[in-house]
Structures are given as structure tokens and as C-alpha cells.
N, C-alpha and C positions, 0 to 999 in steps of 0.2 A: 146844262151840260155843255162843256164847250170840249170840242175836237181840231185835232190838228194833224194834219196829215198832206202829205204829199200827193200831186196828183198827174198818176202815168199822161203819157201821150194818148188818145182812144186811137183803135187801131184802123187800119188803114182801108179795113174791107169790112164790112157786115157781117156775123155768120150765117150761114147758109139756114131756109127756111123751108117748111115744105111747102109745095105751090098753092095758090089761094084755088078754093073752089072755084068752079063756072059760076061767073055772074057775084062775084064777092073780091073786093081785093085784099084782104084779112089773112092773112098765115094762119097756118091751122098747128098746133104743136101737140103734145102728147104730157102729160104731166112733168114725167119726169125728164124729159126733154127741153121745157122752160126751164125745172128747178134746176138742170146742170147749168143752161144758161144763163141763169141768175146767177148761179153763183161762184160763175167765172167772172161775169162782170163784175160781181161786188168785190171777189179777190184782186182783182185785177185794179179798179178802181181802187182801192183800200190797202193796199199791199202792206204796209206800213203806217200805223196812227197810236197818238198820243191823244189819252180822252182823262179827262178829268171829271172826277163826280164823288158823291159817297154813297161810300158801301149798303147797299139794302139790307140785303142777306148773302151770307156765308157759310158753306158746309163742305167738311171736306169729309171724301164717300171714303167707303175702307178701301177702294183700289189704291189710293192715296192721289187721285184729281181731285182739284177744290172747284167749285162751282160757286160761283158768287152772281149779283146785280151790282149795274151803277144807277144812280139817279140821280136827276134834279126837279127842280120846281113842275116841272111836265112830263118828261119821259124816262125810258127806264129800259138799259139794254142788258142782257145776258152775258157772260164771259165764263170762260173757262180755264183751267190754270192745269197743265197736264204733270200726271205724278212727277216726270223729272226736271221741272222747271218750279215745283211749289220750294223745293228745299234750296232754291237760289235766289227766291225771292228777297233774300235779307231782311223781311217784315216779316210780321203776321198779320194778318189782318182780318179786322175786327167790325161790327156792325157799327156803322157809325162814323166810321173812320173814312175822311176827305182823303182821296188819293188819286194820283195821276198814272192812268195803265198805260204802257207800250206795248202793244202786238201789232194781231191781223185782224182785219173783218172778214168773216166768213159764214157759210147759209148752214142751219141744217137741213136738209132736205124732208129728213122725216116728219117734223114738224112743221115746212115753212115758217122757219125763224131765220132770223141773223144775231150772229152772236162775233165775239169779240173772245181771239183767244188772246191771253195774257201773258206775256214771252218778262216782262216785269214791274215793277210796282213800286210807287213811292208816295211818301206823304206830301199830300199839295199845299206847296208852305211851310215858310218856320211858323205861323199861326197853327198849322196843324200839329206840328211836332210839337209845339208848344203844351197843345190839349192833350196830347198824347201820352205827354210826360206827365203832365199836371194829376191825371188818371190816376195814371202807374203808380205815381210818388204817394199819392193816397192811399193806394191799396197794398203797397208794402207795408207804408207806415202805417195803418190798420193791422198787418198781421206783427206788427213789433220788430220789424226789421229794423229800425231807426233809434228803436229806445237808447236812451243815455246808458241804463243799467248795462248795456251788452259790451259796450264800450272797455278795451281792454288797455293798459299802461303802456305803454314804448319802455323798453330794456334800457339800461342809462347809457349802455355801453356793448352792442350787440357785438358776437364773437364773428357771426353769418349775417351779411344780408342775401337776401332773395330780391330781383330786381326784375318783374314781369315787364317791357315793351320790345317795342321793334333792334331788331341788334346791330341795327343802320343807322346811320343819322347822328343829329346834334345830341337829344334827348338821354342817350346811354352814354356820352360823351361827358358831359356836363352833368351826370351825377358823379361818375367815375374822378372825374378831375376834383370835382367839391368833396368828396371824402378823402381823396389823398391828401388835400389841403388840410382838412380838419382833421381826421383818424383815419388812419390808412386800417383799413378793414378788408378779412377778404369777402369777395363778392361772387356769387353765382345768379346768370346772367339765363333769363329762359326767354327766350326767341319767340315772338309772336306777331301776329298781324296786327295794328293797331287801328286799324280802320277796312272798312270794305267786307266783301262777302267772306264769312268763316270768323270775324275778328272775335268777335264775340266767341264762339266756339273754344277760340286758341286762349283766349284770354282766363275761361272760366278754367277749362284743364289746367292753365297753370299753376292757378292758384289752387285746386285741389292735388294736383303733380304735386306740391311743395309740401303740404299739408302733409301727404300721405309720407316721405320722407321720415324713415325710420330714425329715434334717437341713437347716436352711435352707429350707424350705417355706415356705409363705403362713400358715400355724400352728404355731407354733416347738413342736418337740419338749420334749415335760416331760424334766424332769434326775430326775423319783423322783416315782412315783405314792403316794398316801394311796386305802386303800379303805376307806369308814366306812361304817358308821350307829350307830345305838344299840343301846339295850339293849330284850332281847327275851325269847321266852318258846323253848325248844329249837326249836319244829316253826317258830315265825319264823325263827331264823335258820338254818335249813335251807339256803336255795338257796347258802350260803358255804359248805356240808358238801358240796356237790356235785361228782362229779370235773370236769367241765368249768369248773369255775370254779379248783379246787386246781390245773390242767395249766396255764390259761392266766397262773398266776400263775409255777406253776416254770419255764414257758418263757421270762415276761418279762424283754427287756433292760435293762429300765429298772427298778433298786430299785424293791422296794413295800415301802410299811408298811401292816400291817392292823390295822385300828383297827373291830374288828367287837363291837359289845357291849358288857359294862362289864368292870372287872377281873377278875370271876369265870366270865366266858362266856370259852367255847375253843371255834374252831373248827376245821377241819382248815385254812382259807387261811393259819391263823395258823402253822402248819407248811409252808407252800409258801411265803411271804412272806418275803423277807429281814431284817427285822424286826417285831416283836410292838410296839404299844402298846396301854394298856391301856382307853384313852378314847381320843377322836376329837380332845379337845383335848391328851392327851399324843403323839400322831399328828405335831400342829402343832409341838409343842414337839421333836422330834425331828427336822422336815425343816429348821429353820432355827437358828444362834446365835440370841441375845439382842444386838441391835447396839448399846443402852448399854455391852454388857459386852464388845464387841468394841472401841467406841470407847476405853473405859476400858482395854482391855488393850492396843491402841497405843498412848495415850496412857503409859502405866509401861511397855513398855518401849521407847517414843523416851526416854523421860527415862533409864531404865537403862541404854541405848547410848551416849545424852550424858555419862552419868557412868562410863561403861566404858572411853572415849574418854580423857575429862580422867583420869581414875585411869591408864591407859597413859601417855598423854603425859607426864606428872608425872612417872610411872618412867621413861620414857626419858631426860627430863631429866636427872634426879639419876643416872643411870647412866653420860650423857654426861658430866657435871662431873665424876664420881670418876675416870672415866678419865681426862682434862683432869689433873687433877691428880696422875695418878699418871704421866702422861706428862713433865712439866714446860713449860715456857719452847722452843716448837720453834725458835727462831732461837737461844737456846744450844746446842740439840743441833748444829744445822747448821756453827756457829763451828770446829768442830776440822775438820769436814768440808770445809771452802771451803778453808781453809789448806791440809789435803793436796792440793787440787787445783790450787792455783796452785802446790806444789811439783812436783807431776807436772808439770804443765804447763811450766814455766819448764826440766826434767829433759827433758822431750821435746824442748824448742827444742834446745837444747845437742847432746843426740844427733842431730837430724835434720841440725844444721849439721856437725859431727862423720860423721857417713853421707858427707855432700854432696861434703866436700874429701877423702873417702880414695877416694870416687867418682871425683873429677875429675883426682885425681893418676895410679889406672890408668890412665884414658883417654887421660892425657898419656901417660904410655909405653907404652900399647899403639900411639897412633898415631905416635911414630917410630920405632917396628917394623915402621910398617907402608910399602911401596912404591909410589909415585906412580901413580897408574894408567895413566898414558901409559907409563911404563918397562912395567910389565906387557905393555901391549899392544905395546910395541912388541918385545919378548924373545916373545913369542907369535907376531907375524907372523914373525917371524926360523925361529920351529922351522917355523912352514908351511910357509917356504919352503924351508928343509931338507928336509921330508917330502914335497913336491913333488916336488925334485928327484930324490927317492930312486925314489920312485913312476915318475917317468918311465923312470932307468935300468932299472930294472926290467921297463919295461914293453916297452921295447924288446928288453932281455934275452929275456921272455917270447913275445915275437912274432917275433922270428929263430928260435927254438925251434919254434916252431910249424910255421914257414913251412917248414921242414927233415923234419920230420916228418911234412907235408901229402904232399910231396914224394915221400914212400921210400912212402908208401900210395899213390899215384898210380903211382908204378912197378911195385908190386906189383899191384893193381887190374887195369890193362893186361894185364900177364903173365897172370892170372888169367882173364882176360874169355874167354867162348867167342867173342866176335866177332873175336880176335887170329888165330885158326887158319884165316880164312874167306878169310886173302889169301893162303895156302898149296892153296886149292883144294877146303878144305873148304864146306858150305853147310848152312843151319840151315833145316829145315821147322817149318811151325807148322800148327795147323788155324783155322780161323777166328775163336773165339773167340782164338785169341793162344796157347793152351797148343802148348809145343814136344812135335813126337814124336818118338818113340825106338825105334817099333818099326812094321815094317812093318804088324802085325795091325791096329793101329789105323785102317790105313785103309780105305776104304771106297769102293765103287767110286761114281763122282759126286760126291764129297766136297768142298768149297774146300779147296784149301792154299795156304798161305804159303809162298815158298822165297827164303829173306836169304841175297846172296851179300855178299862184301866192297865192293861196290859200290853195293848196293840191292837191293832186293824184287822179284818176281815172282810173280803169282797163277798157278795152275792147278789143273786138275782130272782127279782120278784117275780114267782109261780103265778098269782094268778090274784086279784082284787080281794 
């Protein structure tokens, strides 16, 4: 662990001590009368140091103080990082991680320690930054931050750029000039810090600020953001190394090009970013054509179409005439053709009149074959009247018949009737309802009866069994 640090003047007088016992020359102090005097010395000696080591361990408490060790090969000092100094740190930091702290030395008392509080923090070395990134870049790319699939097309011809860096300087200079050169496009230009504490912060809101960017809003949505600055030294361009900045870039809907540094600077956004340029002015040169060379490339091929056009039509032409002439003269072809048709034609009259008369000659004798229709009707009313009268004999036939046979069942009927024997002396009972009886048991004493003589009826009522 190596330290560095400045070292005060020691002061001019001793502090004051209590007097040595009788017979001792020894100061006598009190606990915590030493610990304040330790650790005024040690503040005072130590006022200011830069200590180098890596990280032990690291916890940050919910009061939001982080508490961390340095170490090296032999010892191992305590530090502490007070809540409103951990969110200026511009790191995080992590177990393992070699870094160079500036603060103060100072004691606890309650536990007789010295500790080292943490005023800031940096990675010791581009060897460390190096590791650090190395880390990072693997563990994005493990969650598929990097994949090719994510990778989205640049627009041929954006209507909006969006142009995330500092709003100072060369960098927004030199893309602005490079697009008026090539496509003058309009441009919205979002202000951020591109290096140092917060950069990162400004850098990632921008590019979700743009995203969020309603379509058809009051501030037209960019069609493919550029995120630049220049060229810089590793620990500058850090806040592009940053996962919050690499996330908001893989989440963006909107193409980015990262245009972070010069050709030999890499950053991790340049692997979240759907494309890499190498400068800020080849950034510009990638979001737009060159509209000479657009004009000039409509211009050859309207001309090549004109001449693809007349080069067709030509061949159509000369393809028409060969056929033309291999078909001949069409009103000679037609010539043999009209002629058969007026031979059919003058061939159909002749049969149709030929049809007509072998038509008209049946008709003639079929109609005097055929009988007047008055004769008809009148040999018709002739059999009615035949059938009439036939019908009548008949029916008289049938109705003498009848009337004879009416007759011999009316004679029979009579002979038959129980009321024929009634003038002989006999007499027919009934009961009331109409049913005839037949046997004395039926009756009942009180009963109605009917008694039909051959003369007529008589009620009475049975006296008695």
C-alpha cells in the first residue's frame, strides 16, 4: 500500500500533560484524553492523503455511508465515504477494484482505530480501467447487450437527427458543417456533459428524453440519434463506459451511432450502439447520402430508364414488322375466305327454301286428312246423345230394380218386427230409460215401466215383486 501525502510543520509547543507522579517522570493521561490527543495528531499530521490499494470489502449501510477496506500485500486500513460524498464519487466501487482514495486520516475513538475518510476515488491506472472494463464488457455481453440480432438499420435518409454531446466546442461543429455539406437536415441538438461527474447521468436521460419523444408531438421525433464528443484521455471517457449509459443505449428505439473519441478509442456504448463511427464527423457522414450524388444518381438513371424505354420500344417495333411480314397482305388472306362464305350463304338460302316447300306440301296433306271441326262436333253431340239415352234406360232399368227389392225387405222387416205380435195380444215392457225387459228379476218394486201395446203406450209402476 503506498501513500502520499503532505506533511504540516509539527507545532511549535507540546500539549499540555498532567504532571508525572512523585518519583516517576511518565505523564499520566486518562483514556480518552490520549484518544483526543491521538487524533489530533493524526488529523493534523495526515490532513490531506492519497493512498492507493484495492478494495477488501465494500457495503454501503441504508443511511446511504459506504464503508469499505484498502489492502495490500500486508496491511489493511478502514475508510469511510460519507452519504453526500458517495453520489460524487463518479465510480462505484467494487471488491477487487485497485484504486487511489483522497481524503483525511482520522481516529475512531470508540474503537481505537484509524480510518481514512474518502472525500474521492479513482481507478489506479489505465491497467485498472482496463480490467474494469474488460469485467463490464463481459457481463453485458453475457446479458445480450451486444448481440448482432439487436442491431437496428440507419434510415437512408432521416427527416430528424437527434445529436446527444456537449453544445460547446469543435464536436457539434463538425457534425453540423458535415451535414450541411452532404444533406442539410434539420437537427435537434440535446446539451450534456460529456465527461466528469453527472456525465453519464446527462448522457443516459438523453437518450431516453429523445426516445420518450411522442410521434407527431410539438418536437418531431429524431429518425437516428448520433452520440459524440471527442477524443480523450481513458478516465475521460469513462462516463460512455458506464452501464447506465451502455443499457439506455441497447434499450433505444431509435438507431444510434456512436461517435465517442477518435478512431483508436473504444468504448463499451460503441458495442450497445447500432453503429460504430470513428469521428464525430464520420457519425454525420453515415446519417445522411451526399445529395450531389443522390441528384446525380437520379439524374443517370432517368436517363437510363429513357434509354431502356426507347431500346424496348425499338424491339417491339422491329418485332412487330417481322411478324407483319411474315403474316402477309390480311385482305389476301381474307379473299378465299369471303368467297366461301357467300357460297355457304347462297347454299343455305336454297336449303332453307327447299325445307320451306317439303314443309308446306305435308301441311297440305296433312290438312285434308284432317275433318272440319263442325263435322267433329257435330258426330260428337250425336254419341252424347246416344249415351244419354242409354244412361236413361238404364236408369230406369236400375230403379224398377230397386223399388222391387225395397219391397221384399219391407215385407220381411214387418214379419220380423217384435211390434207385429203386439196385435195378437202380446205387449212389450220397457224401463224407463227405453231398455226392453225380459225378465221378471229386473224389476223392482217402485220402478217406471213402459208397457207398448199394438195400440200405444202405458206407464206404470211396479207394486211390489
Amino acid at each position: 500500500m503506498t501513500y502520499h501525502f503532505t506533511m504540516p510543520q509539527p507545532p511549535t509547543q507540546s500539549p499540555a500533560v498532567d504532571s508525572p507522579r512523585p518519583g516517576s517522570n511518565l505523564p499520566e493521561f486518562t483514556v480518552s484524553d490520549l484518544s483526543r490527543r491521538l487524533k489530533h495528531v493524526v488529523e493534523e499530521t495526515f490532513g490531506l492523503v492519497r493512498v492507493r490499494g484495492e478494495i477488501g470489502s465494500c457495503k454501503l449501510h441504508s443511511s446511504g455511508h459506504m464503508y469499505l477496506s484498502l489492502k495490500d500485500d500486508t496491511a489493511v486500513l478502514d475508510a469511510v465515504c460519507w452519504r453526500g460524498q458517495v453520489s460524487k464519487l463518479g465510480l462505484k466501487p467494487e471488491t477487487g477494484m485497485e484504486v487511489v482514495c483522497t481524503g483525511r486520516l482520522t481516529t475512531y475513538m470508540g474503537q481505537s482505530k484509524y480510518q481514512l475518510i474518502v472525500e474521492s476515488l479513482a481507478l489506479a491506472g489505465v491497467g485498472a480501467l482496463l480490467k474494469l472494463l474488460e469485467e463490464r464488457k463481459k457481463k453485458l455481453a453475457a446479458e445480450g447487450l451486444f448481440d448482432p440480432s439487436r442491431k437496428q438499420l440507419l434510415p437512408y435518409l432521416p427527416d430528424v437527427i437527434g445529436v446527444v454531446t456537449s453544445p460547446t466546442g469543435a464536436v457539434i461543429r463538425d457534425i453540423l458543417h458535415r451535414l450541411a455539406d452532404r444533406f442539410p437536415r434539420r437537427v435537434l441538438v440535446w446539451p450534456v456533459a460529456v465527461q466528469g461527474e453527472g456525465a453519464a447521468t446527462q448522457v443516459t436521460a438523453a437518450i431516453k428524453g429523445f426516445n420518450a419523444l411522442p410521434e407527431g408531438g410539438a418536437i418531431p421525433r429524431p429518425d437516428v440519434l448520433i452520440v459524440a464528443r471527442g477524443g480523450g484521455s481513458l478516465e475521460d471517457l469513462m462516463p460512455f463506459n458506464e452501464e447506465i449509459v451502455v443499457r439506455a443505449a441497447a434499450e433505444s428505439m431509435i438507431p444510434i451511432i456512436s461517435a465517442v473519441g477518435h478512431e483508436t478509442d473504444t468504448t463499451l456504448i460503441d458495442f450497445a450502439a447500432d453503429v460504430r463511427a470513428p469521428t464525430p464527423s464520420a457519425a454525420a457522414e453515415m446519417a445522411v447520402p451526399v445529395r450531389d450524388n443522390l441528384l446525380a444518381q437520379v439524374l443517370d438513371d432517368s436517363a437510363r430508364l429513357d434509354g431502356a424505354m426507347l431500346r424496348i420500344l425499338r424491339e417491339r417495333k422491329e418485332k412487330l414488322a417481322l411478324t407483319g411480314r411474315a403474316l402477309g397482305d390480311p385482305a389476301r388472306a381474307l379473299e378465299p375466305l369471303t368467297q366461301r362464305l357467300d357460297e355457304r350463304a347462297e347454299r343455305l338460302l336454297l336449303a332453307r327454301q327447299s325445307t320451306f316447300e317439303r314443309i308446306r306440301g305435308r301441311l297440305a296433306e296433312a290438312s285434308g286428312k284432317l275433318r272440319h271441326p263442325r263435322d267433329i262436333l257435330a258426330l260428337a253431340a250425336q254419341r252424347l246423345q246416344h249415351q244419354a239415352h242409354r244412361l236413361e234406360v238404364l236408369g230406369r232399368e236400375r230403379l224398377l230394380q230397386t223399388e222391387s227389392r225395397l219391397e221384399r225387405l219391407t215385407t220381411m222387416l214387418e214379419a220380423l218386427s217384435p211390434r207385429a205380435v203386439l196385435g195378437r195380444g202380446y205387449a212389450l215392457v220397457r224401463d224407463a230409460a227405453g231398455h226392453v225387459l225380459v225378465s221378471a228379476k229386473a224389476l223392482k218394486p217402485a220402478s217406471a215401466i213402459v208397457i207398448d201395446f199394438h195400440d200405444g203406450s202405458k206407464s206404470a209402476v211396479v207394486d211390489r215383486n
